[in-house]
ROKOLBA-920062 format. One record per residue: residue number from 0; residue in one letter; z, y, x of N, C-alpha, C, O in turn. Coordinates in Angstrom, 3 decimals. Layout:
<atom NUM 'A' <Z Y X> <Z Y X> <Z Y X> <Z Y X>>
...
This chain:
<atom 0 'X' <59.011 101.240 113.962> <60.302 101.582 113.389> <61.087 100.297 113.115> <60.428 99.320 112.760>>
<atom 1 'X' <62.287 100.187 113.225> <63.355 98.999 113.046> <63.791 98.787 111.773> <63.125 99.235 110.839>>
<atom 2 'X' <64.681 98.249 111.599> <65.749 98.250 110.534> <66.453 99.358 110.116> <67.626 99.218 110.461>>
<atom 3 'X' <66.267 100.443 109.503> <67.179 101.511 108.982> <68.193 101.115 108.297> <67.827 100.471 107.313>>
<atom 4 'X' <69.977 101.283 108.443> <70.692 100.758 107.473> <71.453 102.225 107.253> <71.316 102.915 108.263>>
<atom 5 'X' <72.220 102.890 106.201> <73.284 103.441 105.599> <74.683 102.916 105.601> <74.939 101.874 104.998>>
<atom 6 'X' <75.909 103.806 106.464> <77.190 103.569 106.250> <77.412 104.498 105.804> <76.830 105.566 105.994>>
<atom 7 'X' <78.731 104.173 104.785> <79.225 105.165 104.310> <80.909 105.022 104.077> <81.466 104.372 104.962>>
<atom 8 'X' <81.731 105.516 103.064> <83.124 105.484 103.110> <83.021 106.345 102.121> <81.946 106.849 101.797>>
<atom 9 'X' <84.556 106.683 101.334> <84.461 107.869 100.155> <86.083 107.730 100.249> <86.683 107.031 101.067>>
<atom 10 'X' <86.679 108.571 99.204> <87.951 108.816 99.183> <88.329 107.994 97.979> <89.268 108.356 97.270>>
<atom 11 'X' <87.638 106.900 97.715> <88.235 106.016 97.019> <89.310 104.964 97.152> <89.706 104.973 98.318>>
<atom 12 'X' <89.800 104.260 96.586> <91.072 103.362 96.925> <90.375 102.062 97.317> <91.033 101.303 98.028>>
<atom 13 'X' <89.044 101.658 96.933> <88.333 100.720 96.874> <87.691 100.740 98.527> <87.661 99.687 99.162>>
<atom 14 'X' <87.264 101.853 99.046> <86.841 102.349 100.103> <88.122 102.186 101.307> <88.015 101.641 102.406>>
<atom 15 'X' <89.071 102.695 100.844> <90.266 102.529 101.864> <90.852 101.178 102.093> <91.465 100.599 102.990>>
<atom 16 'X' <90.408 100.927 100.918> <91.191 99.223 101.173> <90.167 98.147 102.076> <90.507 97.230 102.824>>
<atom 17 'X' <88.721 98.649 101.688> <87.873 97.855 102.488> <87.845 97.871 104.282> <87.633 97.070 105.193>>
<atom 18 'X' <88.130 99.029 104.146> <88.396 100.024 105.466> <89.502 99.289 106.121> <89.112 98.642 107.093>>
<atom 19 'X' <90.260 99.236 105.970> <91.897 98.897 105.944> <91.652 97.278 106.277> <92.205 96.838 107.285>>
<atom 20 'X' <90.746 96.272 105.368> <90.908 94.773 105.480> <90.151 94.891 106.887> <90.595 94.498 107.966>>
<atom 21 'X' <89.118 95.410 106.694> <87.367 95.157 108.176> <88.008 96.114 109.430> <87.326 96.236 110.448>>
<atom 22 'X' <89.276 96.764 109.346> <89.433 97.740 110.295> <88.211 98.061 110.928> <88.073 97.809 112.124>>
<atom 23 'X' <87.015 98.758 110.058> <86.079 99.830 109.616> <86.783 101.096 109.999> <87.990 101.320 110.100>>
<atom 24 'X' <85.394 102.131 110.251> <85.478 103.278 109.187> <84.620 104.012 108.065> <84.532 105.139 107.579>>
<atom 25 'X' <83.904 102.478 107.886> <82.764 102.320 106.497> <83.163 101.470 105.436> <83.422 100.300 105.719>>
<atom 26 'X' <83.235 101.766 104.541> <82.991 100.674 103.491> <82.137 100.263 102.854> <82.311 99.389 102.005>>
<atom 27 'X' <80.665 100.967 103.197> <79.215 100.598 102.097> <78.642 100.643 103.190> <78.872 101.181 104.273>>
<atom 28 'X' <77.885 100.025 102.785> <75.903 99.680 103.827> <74.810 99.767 102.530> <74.888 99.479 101.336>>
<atom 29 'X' <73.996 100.190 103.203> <72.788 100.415 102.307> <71.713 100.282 103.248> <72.017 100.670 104.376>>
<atom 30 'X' <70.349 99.773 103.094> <69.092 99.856 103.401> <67.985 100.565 102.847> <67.574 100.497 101.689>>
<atom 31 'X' <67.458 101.386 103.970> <66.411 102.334 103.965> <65.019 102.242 103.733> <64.174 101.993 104.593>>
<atom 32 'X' <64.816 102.458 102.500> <63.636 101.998 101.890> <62.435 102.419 102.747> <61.479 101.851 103.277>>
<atom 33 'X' <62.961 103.800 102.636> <61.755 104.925 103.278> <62.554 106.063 103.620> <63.658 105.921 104.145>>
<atom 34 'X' <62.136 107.012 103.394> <62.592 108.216 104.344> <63.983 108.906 103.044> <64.976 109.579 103.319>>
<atom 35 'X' <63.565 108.457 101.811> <64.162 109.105 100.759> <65.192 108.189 99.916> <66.345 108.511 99.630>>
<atom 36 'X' <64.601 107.090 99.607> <65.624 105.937 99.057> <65.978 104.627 100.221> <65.519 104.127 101.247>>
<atom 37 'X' <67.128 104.486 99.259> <67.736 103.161 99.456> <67.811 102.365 98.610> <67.613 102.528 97.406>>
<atom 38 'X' <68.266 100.913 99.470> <68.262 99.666 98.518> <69.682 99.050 98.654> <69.861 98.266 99.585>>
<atom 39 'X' <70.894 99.386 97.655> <71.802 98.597 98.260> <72.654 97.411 96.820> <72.166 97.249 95.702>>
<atom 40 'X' <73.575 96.957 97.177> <75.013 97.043 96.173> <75.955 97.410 96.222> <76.800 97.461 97.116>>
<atom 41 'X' <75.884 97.961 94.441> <77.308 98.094 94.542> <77.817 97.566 93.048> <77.143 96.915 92.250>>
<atom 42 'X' <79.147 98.010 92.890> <79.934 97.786 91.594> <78.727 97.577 90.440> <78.778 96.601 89.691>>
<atom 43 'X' <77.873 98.348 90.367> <76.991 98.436 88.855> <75.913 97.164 89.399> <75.003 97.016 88.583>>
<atom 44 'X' <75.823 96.304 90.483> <74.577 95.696 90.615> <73.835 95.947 92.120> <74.368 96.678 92.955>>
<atom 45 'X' <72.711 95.348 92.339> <71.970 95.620 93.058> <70.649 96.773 92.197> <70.094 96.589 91.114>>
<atom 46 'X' <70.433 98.252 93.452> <69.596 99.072 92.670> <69.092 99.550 93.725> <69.401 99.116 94.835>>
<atom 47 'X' <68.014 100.774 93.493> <67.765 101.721 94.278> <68.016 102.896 93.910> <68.154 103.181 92.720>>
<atom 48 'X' <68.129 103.881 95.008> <68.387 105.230 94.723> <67.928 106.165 95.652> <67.381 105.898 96.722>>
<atom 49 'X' <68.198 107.381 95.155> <67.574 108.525 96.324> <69.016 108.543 97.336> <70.145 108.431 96.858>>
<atom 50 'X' <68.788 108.673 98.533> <69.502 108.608 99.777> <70.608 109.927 99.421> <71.829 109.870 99.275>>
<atom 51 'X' <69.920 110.813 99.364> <71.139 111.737 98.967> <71.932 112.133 98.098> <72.731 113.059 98.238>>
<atom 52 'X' <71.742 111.319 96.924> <72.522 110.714 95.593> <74.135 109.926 96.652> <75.207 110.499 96.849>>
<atom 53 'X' <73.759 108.626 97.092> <74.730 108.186 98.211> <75.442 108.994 99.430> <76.563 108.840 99.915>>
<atom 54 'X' <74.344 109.960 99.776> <75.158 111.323 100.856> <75.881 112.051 99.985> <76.927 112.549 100.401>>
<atom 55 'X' <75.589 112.203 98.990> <76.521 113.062 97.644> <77.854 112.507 97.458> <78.873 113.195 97.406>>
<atom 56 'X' <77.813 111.250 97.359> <78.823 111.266 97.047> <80.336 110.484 97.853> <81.407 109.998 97.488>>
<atom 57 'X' <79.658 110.723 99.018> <80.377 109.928 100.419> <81.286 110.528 101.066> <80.706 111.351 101.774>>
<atom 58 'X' <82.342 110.585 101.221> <82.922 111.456 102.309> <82.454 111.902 103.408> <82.446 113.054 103.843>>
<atom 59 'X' <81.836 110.399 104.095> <81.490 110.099 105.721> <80.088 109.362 105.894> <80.245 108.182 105.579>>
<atom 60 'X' <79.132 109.552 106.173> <77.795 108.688 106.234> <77.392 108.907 107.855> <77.712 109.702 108.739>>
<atom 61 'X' <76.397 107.601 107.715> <75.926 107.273 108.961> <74.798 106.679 109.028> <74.828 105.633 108.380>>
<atom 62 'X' <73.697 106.902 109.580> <72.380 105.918 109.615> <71.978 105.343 110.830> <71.859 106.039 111.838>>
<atom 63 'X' <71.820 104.476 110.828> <71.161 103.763 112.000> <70.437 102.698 112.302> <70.939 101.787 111.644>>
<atom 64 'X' <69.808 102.404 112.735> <68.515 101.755 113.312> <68.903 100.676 114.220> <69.366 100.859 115.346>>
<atom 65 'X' <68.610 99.110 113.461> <68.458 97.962 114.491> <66.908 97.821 114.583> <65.928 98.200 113.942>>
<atom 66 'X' <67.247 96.891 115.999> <65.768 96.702 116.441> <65.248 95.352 115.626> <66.060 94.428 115.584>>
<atom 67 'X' <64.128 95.182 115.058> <63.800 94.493 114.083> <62.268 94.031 113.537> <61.649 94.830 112.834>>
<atom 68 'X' <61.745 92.884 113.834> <60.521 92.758 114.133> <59.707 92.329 112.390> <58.510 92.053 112.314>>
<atom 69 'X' <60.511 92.356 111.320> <59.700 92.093 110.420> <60.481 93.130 108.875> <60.870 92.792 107.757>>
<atom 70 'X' <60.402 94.494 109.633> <61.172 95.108 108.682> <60.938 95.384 107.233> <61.727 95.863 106.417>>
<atom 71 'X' <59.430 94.904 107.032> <58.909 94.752 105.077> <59.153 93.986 104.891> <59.530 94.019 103.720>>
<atom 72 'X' <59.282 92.746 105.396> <59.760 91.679 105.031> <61.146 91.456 104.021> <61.338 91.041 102.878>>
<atom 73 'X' <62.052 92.024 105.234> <63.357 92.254 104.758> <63.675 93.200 103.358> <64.448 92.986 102.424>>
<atom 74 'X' <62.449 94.690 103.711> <62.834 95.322 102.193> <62.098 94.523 101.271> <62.517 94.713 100.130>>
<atom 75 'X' <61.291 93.814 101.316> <60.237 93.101 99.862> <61.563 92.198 99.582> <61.978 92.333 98.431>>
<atom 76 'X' <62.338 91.272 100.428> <63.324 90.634 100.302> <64.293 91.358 99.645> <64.684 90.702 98.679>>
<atom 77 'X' <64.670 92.069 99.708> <65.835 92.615 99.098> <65.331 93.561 97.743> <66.021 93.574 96.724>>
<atom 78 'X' <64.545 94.046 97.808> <63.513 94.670 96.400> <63.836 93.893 95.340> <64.219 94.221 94.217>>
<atom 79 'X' <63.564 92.400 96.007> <63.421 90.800 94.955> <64.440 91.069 94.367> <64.382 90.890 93.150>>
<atom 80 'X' <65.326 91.420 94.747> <67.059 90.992 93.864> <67.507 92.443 93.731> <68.652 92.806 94.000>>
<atom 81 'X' <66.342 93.415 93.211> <66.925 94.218 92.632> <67.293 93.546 91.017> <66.546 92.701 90.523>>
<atom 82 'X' <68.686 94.110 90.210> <68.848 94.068 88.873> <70.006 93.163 88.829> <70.718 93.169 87.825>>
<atom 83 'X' <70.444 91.846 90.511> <70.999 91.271 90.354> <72.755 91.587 90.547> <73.108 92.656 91.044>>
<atom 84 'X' <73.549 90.783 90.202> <75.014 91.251 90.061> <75.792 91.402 91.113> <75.653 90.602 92.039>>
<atom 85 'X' <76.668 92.333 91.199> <77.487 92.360 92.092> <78.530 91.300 92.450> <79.225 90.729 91.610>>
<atom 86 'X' <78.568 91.133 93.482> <79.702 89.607 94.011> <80.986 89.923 94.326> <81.530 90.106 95.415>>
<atom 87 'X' <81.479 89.968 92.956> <83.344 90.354 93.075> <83.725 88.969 93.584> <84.423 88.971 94.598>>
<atom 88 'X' <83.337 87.581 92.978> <84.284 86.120 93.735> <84.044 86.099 95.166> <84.884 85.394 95.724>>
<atom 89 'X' <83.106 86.676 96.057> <82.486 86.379 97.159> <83.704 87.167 97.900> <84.238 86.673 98.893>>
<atom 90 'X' <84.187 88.651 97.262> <85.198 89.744 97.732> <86.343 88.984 98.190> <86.978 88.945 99.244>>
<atom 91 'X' <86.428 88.230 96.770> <87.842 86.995 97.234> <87.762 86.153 97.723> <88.760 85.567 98.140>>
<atom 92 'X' <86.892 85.836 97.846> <86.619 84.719 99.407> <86.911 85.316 100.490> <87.706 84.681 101.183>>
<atom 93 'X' <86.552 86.363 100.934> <86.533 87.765 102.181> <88.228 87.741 102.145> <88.875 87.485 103.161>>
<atom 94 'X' <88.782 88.004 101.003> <90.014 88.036 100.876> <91.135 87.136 101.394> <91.988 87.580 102.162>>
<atom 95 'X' <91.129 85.819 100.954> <91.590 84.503 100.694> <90.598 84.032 102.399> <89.858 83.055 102.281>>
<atom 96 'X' <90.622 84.437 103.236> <90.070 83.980 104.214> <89.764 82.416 104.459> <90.593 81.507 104.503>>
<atom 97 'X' <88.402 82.336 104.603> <87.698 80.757 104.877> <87.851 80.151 103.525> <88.165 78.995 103.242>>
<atom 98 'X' <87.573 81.140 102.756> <87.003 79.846 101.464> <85.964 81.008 100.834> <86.048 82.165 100.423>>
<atom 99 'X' <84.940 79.988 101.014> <83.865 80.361 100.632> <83.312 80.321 98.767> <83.266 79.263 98.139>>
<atom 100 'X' <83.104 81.093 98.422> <83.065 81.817 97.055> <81.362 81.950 96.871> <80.960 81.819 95.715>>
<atom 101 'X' <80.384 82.190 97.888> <79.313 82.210 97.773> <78.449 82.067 97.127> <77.929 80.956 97.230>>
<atom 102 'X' <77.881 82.932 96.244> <77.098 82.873 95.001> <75.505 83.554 95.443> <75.486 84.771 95.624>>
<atom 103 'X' <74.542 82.984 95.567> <73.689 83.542 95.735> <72.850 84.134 94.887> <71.645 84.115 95.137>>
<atom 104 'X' <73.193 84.573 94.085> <72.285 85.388 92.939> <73.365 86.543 92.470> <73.589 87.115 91.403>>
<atom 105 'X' <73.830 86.593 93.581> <74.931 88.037 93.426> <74.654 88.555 94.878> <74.032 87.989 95.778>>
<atom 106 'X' <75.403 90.030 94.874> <75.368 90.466 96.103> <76.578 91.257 96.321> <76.951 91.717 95.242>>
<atom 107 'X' <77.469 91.653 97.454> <77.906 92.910 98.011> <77.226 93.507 99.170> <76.529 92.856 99.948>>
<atom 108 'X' <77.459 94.791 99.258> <76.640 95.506 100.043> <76.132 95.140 101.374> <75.036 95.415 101.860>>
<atom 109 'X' <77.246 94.380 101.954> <76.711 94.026 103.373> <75.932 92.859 103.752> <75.282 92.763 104.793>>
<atom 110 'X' <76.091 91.532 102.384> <75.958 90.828 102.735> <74.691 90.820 102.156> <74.199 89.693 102.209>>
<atom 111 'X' <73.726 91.939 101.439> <72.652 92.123 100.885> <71.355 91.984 102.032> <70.317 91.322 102.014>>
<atom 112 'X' <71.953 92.955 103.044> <70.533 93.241 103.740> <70.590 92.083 104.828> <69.708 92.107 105.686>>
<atom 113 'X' <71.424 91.196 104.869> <71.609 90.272 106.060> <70.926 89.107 105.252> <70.296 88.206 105.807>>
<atom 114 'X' <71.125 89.215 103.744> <70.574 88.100 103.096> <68.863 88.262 103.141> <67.993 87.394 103.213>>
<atom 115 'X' <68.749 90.022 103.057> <66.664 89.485 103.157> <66.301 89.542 104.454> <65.103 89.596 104.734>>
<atom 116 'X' <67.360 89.537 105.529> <67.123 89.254 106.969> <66.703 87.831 107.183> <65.680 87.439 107.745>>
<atom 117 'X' <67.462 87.273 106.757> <67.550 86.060 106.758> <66.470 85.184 105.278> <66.433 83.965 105.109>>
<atom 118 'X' <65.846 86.051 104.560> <64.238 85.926 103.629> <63.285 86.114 104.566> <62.119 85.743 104.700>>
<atom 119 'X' <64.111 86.832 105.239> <62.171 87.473 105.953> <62.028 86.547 107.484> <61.002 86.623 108.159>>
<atom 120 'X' <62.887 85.923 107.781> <62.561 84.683 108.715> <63.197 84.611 110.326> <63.181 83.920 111.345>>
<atom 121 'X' <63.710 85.748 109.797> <64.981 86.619 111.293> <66.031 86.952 110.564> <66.276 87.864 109.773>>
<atom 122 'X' <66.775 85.767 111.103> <68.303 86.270 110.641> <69.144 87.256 111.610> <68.638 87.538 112.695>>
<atom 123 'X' <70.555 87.854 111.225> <70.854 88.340 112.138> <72.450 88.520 112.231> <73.053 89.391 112.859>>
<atom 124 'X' <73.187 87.086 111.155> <73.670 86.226 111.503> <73.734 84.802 110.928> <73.474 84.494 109.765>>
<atom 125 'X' <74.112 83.997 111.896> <74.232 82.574 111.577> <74.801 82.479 109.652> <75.428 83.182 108.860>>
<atom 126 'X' <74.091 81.147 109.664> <74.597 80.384 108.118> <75.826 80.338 107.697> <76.119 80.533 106.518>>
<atom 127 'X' <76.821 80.031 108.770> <78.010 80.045 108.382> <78.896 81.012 107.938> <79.953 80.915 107.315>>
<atom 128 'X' <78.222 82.050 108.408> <78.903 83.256 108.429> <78.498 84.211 107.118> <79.295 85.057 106.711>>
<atom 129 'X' <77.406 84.041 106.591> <77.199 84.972 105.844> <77.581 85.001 104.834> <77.021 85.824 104.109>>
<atom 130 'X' <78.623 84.228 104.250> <79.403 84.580 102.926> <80.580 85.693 103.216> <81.250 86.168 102.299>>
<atom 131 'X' <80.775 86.099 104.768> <81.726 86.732 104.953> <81.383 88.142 105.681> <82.292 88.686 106.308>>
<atom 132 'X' <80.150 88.732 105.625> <79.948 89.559 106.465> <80.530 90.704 105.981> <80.856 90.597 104.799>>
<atom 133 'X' <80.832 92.020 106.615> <81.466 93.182 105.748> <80.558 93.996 106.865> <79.855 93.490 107.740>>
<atom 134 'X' <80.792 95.552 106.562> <79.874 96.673 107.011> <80.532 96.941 108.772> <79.929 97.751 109.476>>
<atom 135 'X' <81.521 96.348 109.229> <82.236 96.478 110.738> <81.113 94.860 111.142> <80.871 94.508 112.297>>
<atom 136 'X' <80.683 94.242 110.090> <79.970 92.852 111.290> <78.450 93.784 111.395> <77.775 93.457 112.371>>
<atom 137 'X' <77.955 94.682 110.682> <76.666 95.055 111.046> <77.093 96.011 112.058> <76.291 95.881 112.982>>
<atom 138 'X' <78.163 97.128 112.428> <78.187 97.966 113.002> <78.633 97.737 114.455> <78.752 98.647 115.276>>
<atom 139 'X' <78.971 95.879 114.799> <78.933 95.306 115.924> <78.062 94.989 116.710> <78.090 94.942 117.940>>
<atom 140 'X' <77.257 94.762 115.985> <75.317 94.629 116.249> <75.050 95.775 117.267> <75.648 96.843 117.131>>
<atom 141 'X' <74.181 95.583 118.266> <73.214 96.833 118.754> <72.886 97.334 118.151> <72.496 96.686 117.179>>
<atom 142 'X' <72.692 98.842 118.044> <72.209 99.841 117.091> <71.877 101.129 117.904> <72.102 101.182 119.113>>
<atom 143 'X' <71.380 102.080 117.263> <71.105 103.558 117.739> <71.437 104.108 116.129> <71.229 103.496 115.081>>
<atom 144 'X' <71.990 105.401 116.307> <72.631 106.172 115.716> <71.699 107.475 115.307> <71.693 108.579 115.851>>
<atom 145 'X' <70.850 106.975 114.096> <70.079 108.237 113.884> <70.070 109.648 113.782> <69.321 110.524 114.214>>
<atom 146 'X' <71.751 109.630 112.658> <71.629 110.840 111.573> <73.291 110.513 111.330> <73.586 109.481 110.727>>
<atom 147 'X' <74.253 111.335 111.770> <75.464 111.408 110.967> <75.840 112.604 109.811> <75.171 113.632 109.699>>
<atom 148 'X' <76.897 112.322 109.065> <77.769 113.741 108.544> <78.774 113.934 109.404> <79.544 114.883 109.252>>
């Protein structure tokens, strides 16, 4: 089994606007613990939850599968920084294009699971880039398309 990740979107203003900057049609990523939870961020932090807590409350979801050779790795990696804070300065970096805001003991959603990609010894993108990734740079990636709404 690969990399399982979660897209999603909602009818929020926060959602549309993300949508709108990444010309997306996601604004959240989440990683697939197991068959039932996820591991992602958001606004309250880095947490876990049951998968359909996040299908609950989504407009639009999507799951899918990169190919991925050390995939505990990546969740023990990202497990690690459960509790840690969400990265609103990192947003304005994303914002304010090419200035990097990068806080590593924070997270936003996308740039979470690329960060224990890049713990677990396979990155899956370059250094430079990862203060800026949003949920349209994972959905550029090769993928297969598990499970939609």
């Amino acid at each position: 089994m690969g990399l399982r990740m979660m897209f999603t979107n909602s009818n929020k203003i926060g959602s549309f606007l993300i949508r709108w900057v990444t010309w997306s049609d996601y604004s959240h990523t989440a990683l697939l613990i197991d068959d039932t939870r996820i591991a992602h961020a958001d606004f309250s932090g880095v947490h876990v939850e049951d998968i359909q807590s996040l299908k609950d409350r989504s407009k639009k979801w999507m799951i899918v599968e990169y190919e991925y050779d050390h995939v505990d790795g990546v969740i023990q990696a990202c497990l690690e920084q459960v509790g840690k804070p969400y990265d609103y300065s990192g947003i304005v970096g994303i914002l304010l294009r090419n200035v990097d805001l990068q806080d590593d003991s924070k997270w936003w959603c996308s740039e979470y699971p690329a960060g224990g990609c890049k713990k677990a010894g396979k990155p899956m993108f370059q250094d430079e880039y990862m203060s800026r990734i949003t949920p349209q740079h994972w959905l550029m990636l090769p993928h297969t398309v598990l499970d939609k709404s």
